[in-house]
C-alpha positions in Angstrom: 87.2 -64.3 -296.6 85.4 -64.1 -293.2 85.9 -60.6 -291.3 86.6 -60.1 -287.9 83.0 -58.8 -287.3 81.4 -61.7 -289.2 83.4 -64.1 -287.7 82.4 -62.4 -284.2 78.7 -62.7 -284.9 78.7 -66.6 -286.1 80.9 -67.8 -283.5 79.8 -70.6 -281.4 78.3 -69.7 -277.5 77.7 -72.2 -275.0 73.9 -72.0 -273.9 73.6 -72.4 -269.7 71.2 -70.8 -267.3 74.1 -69.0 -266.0 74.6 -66.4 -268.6 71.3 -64.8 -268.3 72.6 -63.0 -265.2 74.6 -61.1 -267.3 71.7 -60.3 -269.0 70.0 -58.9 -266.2 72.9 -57.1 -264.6 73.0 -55.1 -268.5 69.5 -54.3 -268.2 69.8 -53.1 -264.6 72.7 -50.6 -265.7 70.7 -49.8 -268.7 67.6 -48.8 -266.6 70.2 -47.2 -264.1 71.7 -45.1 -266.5 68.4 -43.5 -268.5 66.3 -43.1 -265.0 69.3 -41.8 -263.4 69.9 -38.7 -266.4 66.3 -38.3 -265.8 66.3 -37.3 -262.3 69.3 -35.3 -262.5 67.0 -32.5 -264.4 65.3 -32.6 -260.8 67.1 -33.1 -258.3 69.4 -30.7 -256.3 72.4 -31.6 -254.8 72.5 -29.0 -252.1 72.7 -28.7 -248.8 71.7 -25.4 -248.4 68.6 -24.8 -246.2 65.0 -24.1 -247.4 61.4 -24.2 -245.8 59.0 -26.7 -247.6 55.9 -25.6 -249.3 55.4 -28.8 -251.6 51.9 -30.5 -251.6 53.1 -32.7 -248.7 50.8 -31.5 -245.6 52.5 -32.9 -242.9 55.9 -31.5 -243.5 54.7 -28.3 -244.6 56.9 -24.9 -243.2 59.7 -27.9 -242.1 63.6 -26.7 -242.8 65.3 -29.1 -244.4 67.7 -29.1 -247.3 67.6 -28.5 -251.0 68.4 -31.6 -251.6 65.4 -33.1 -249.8 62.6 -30.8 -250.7 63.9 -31.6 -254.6 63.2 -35.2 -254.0 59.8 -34.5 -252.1 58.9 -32.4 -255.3 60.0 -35.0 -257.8 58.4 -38.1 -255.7 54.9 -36.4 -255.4 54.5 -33.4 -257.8 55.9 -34.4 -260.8 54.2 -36.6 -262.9 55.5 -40.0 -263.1 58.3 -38.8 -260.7 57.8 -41.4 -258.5 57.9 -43.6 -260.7 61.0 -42.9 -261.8 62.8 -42.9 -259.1 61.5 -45.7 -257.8 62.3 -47.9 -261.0 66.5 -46.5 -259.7 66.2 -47.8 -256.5 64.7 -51.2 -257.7 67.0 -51.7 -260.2 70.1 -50.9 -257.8 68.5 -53.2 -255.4 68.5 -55.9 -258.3 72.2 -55.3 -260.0 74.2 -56.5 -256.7 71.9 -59.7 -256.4 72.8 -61.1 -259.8 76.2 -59.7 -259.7 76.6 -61.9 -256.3 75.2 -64.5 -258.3 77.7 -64.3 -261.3 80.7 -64.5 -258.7 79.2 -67.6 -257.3 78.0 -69.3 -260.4 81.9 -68.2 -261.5 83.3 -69.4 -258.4 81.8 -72.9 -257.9 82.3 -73.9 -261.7 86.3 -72.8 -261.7 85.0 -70.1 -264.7 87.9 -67.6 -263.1 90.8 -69.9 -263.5 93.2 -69.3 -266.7 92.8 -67.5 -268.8 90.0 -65.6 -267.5 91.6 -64.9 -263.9 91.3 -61.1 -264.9 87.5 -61.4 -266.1 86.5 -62.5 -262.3 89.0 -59.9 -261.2 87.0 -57.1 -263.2 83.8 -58.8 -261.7 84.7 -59.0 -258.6 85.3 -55.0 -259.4 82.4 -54.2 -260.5 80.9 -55.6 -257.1 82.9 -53.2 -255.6 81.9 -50.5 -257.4 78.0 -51.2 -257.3 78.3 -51.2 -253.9 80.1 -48.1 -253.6 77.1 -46.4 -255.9 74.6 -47.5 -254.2 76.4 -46.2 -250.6 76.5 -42.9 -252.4 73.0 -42.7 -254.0 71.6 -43.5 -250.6 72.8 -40.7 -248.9 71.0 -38.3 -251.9 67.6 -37.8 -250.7 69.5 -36.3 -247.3 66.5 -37.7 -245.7 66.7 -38.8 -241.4 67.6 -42.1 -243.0 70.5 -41.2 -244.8 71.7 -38.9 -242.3 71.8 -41.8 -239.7 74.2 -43.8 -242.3 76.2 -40.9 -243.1 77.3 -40.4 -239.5 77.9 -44.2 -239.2 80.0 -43.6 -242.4 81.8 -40.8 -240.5 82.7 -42.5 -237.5 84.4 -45.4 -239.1 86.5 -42.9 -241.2 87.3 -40.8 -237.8 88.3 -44.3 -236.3 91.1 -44.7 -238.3 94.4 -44.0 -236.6 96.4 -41.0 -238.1 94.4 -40.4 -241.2 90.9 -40.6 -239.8 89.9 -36.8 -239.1 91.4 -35.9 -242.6 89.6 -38.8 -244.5 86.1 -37.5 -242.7 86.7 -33.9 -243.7 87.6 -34.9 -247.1 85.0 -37.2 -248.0 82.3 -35.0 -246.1 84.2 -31.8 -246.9 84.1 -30.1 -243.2 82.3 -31.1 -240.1 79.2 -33.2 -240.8 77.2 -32.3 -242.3 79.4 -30.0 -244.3 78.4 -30.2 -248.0 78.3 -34.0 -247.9 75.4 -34.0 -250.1 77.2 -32.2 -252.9 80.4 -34.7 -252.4 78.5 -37.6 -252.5 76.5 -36.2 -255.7 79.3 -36.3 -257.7 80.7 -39.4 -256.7 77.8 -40.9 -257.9 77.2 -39.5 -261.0 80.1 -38.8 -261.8 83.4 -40.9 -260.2 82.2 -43.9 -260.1 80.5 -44.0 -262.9 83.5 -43.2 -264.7 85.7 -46.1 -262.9 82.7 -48.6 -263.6 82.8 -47.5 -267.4 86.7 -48.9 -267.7 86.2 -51.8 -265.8 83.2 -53.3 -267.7 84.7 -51.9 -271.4 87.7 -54.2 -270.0 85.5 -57.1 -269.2 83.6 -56.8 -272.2 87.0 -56.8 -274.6 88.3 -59.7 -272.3 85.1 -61.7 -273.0 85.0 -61.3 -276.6 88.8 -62.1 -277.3 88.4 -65.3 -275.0 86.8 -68.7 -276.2 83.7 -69.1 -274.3 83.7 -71.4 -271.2 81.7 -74.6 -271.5 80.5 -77.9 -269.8 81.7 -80.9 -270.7 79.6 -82.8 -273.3 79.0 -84.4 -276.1 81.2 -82.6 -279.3 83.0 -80.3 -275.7 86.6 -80.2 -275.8 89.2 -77.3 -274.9 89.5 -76.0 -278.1 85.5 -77.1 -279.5 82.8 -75.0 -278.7 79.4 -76.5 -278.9 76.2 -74.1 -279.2 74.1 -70.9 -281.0 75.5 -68.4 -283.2 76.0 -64.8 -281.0 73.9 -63.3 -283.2 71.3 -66.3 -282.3 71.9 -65.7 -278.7 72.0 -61.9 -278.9 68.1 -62.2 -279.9 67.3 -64.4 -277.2 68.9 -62.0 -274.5 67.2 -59.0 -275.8 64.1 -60.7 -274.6 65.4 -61.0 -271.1 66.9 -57.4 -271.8 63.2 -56.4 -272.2 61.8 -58.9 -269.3 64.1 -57.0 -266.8 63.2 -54.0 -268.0 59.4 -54.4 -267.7 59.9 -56.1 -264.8 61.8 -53.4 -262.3 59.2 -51.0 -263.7 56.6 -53.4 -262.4 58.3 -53.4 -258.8 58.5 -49.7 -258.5 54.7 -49.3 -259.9 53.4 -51.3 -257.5 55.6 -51.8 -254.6 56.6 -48.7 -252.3 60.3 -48.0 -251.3 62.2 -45.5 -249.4 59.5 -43.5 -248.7 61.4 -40.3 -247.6 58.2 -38.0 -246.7 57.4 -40.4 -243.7 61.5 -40.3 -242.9 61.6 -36.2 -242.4 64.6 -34.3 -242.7 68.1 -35.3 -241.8 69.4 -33.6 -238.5 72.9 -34.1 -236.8 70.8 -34.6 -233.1 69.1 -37.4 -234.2 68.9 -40.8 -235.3 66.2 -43.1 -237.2 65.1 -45.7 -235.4 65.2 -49.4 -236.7 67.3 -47.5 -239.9 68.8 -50.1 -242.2 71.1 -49.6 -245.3 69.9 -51.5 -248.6 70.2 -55.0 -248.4 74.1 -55.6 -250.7 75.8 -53.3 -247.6 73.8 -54.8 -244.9 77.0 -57.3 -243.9 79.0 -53.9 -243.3 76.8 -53.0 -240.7 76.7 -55.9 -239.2 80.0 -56.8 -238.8 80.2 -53.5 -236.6 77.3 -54.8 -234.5 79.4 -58.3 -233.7 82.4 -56.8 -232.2 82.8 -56.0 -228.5 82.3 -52.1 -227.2 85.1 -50.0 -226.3 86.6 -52.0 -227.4 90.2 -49.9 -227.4 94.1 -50.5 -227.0 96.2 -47.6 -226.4 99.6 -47.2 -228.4 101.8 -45.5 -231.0 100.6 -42.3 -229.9 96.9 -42.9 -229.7 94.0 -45.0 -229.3 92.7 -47.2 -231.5 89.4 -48.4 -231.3 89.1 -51.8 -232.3 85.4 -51.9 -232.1 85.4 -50.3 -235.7 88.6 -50.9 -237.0 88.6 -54.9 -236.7 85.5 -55.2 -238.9 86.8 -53.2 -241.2 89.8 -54.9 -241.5 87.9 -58.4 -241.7 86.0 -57.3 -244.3 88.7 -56.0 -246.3 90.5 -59.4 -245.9 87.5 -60.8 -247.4 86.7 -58.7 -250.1 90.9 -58.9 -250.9 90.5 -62.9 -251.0 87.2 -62.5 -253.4 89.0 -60.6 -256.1 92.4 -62.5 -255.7 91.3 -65.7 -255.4 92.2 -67.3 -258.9 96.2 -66.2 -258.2 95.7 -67.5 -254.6 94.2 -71.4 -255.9 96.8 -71.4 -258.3 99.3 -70.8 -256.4 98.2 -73.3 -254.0 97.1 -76.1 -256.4 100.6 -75.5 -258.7 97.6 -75.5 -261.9 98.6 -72.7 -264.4 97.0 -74.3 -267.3 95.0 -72.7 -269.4 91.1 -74.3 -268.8 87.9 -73.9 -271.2 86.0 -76.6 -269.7 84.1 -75.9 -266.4 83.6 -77.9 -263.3 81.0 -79.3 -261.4 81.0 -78.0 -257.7 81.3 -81.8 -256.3 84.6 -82.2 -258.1 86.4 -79.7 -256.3 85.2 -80.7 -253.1 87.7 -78.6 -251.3 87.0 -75.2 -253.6 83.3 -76.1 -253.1 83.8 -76.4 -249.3 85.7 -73.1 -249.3 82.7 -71.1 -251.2 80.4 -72.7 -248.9 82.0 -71.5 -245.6 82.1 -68.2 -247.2 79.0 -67.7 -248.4 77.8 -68.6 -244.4 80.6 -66.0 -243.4 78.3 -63.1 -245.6 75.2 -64.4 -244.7 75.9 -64.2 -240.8 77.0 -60.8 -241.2 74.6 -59.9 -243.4 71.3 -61.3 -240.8 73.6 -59.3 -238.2 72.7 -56.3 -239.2 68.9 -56.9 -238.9 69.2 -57.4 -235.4 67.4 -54.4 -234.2 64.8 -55.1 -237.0 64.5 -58.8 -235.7 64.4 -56.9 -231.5 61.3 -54.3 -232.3 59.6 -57.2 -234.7 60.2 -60.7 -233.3 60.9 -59.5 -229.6 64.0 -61.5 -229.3 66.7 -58.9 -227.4 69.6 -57.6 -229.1 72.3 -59.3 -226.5 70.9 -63.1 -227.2 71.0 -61.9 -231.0 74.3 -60.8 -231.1 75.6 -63.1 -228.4 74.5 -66.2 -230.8 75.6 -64.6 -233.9 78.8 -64.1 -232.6 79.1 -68.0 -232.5 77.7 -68.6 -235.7 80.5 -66.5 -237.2 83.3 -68.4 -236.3 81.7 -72.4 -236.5 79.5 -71.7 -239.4 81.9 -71.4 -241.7 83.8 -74.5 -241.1 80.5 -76.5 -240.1 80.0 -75.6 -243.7 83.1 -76.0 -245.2 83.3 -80.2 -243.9 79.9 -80.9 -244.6 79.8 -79.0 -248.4 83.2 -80.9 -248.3 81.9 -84.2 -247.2 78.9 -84.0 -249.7 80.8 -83.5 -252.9 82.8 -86.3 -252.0 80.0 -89.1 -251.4 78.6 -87.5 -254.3 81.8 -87.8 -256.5 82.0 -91.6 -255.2 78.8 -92.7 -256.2 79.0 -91.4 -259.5 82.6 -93.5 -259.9 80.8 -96.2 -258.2 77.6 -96.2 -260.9 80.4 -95.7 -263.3 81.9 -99.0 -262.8 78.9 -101.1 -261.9 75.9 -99.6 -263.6 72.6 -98.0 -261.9 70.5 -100.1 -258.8 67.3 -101.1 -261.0 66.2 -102.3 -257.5 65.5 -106.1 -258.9 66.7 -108.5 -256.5 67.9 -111.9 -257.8 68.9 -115.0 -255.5 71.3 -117.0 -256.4 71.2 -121.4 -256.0 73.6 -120.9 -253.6 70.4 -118.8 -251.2 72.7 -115.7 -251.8 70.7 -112.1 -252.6 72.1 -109.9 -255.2 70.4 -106.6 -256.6 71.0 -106.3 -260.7 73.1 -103.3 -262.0 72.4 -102.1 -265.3 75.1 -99.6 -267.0 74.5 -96.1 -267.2 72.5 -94.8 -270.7 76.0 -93.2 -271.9 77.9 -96.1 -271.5 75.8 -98.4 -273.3 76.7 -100.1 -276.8 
């Protein structure tokens, strides 16, 4: 008789592309996790003052926190230091991108509809969650640069009516810069961490108790799986395990990034110039660039400034429709059933044309806040930025959505079309009659 584990280890998994990005999201929290223990031996997570004396020159007899001067002494006196904490930051630069492209591989293919609505709702979570690490870890170093975000941070949580002052104090505990370093220390090691734990144990037991998704094909049916043993497939994905690996440690070897010694000290009186968050929060900055200033309607006992509170609202909206999506098309659609065979994008036109649009909604927001990158670099002003971006944002989307829409259509129809009379070999015959016809020959599956 065939055990549980056994039976676990032989079943049948589907090979696609697709599923290596799972593979290198796993080796991104895997590199995440050991370099992270590693630099919690040298770090300090205080914002108590202290004058530096490291072996940097230039910032030599400069105040500036503990917290800073620990990460000055672990980027250039400890051996392989640097390293270290660059191979972090490269791999939490790395995790959201393939992430991103799980949802959408998910997303175009229908992989989220029943019964694995709650895997892209864990997903979707984990996004979430990355993104909320990464906002933390970057405000560690309590460099000039992470200063500057932290005080965007607080001013969106002052902005909001009634509960804003409280909400700054608590997540900054006191006026800024309070011990903010220490709050968001433990938040990163420590909260979410923990929250992302759950969520991927979840997703992990909901993936193993779930027959795999496929495409159709030869021997592919809803209840027949066609491909490697796990234990085949496990093999070939520690390679990729290893690839990742040896690649972010590559990248931080050779590449330079976030170079806090040339950034200085954080101070509440000033502001880094040209500062930009890491590239998976950049749309959250940028939606605050696209909206009007002062912006403000007065009412229910206060002002509320809709320059900050509108994006945030937007992107909430859009982050709610992510994760809910898969209860939102079925509800729509009326299709409950459960599905083990995945789509192609062209025939769900309408789906497809949906991602599309949104996928330009991101992507504006997301160039949006580069703008005063794009000013210093390209010399194009900020105003003819923002005042074109602003348009984008609202016909991008749906130039998007008809023309993804129209695509997968006069793709869908010539695919029925070559179903029903065969491939153009592009010989033209003429008939007795002085009539030209072009000679169709059926498809290779079809044949016989």
């Amino acid at each position: 008789m065939t055990t549980p584990r056994r039976s676990l280890l032989t079943r049948a998994v589907p090979l696609h592309w697709s599923s290596l990005l799972g593979v290198v999201s796993v080796a991104c929290l895997a590199v995440l996790t050991v370099t992270g223990v590693v630099l919690m031996f040298f770090y300090d997570p205080s914002s108590d003052t202290v004058r530096y004396d490291g072996s940097y020159t230039p910032l030599q007899g400069v105040e500036m926190s503990k917290a800073l001067a620990s990460t000055l002494h672990l980027s250039l006196d400890v051996p392989g230091g640097l390293l270290v904490r660059q191979t972090h930051h490269w791999a939490a630069l790395v995790l959201p991108a393939s992430l991103v492209l799980q949802l959408l591989t998910t997303f175009f293919t229908g992989a989220f509809r029943r019964p694995r609505q709650w895997s892209w709702v864990l997903l979707a979570l984990t996004f979430v969650l990355v993104l909320a690490a990464g906002w933390s870890g970057y405000a560690l170093p309590d460099d000039l640069l992470a200063g500057t975000g932290l005080r965007i941070a607080e001013g969106i949580a002052v902005a909001i009516p009634y509960v804003g002052t409280r909400a700054a104090f608590l997540l900054l505990g006191g006026e800024f810069p309070a011990s903010v370093v220490t709050r968001m220390y433990w938040l990163h090691v420590a909260i979410v961490p923990a929250l992302l734990t759950g969520v991927l144990a979840l997703r992990l037991r909901l993936v193993l108790r779930r027959q795999p998704a496929q495409f159709p094909g030869p021997g592919r049916t809803e209840s027949d799986v066609v491909g490697l043993p796990l234990r085949a497939v496990a093999v070939r994905a520690a390679g990729l395990f290893l690839v990742t690996t040896g690649v972010l440690v590559l990248l931080a070897g050779t590449v330079t990034i976030d170079p806090v010694w040339l950034h200085g000290p954080s101070s509440t009186g000033q502001a880094s110039s040209g500062s930009q968050p890491d590239w998976y929060t950049s749309f959250l900055d940028g939606a605050l660039r696209l909206v009007p200033p002062g912006w403000e309607v007065t009412g229910l006992g206060g002002t509320w400034s809709l320059t900050v509170l509108v994006p945030q609202a937007v992107v909430a909206v859009f982050l709610a429709a992510i994760i809910g999506w898969p209860f939102l098309e079925a509800r729509l659609t009326g299709d409950r059933r459960d599905h083990h065979l995945l789509d192609r994008p062209r025939e769900h036109p309408t789906r497809t044309g949906l991602g599309a649009a949104g996928v330009t909604f991101f992507l504006v927001l997301w160039l949006s806040g580069s703008t005063d990158v794009v000013a210093t670099q390209l010399h194009i002003s900020f105003e003819s930025q923002v005042a074109a971006l602003r348009v984008v944002l609202f016909a991008g989307p749906l130039i998007a959505f008809w023309t993804t829409r129209w695509l997968c259509r006069s793709l869908a129809g010539h695919e029925r079309e070559e179903r029903l009379e065969g491939y153009e070999t592009g010989r033209i015959l003429r008939s007795p009659e002085g009539g030209y016809t072009e000679v169709h020959r059926p498809l290779p599956s079809l044949r016989g």
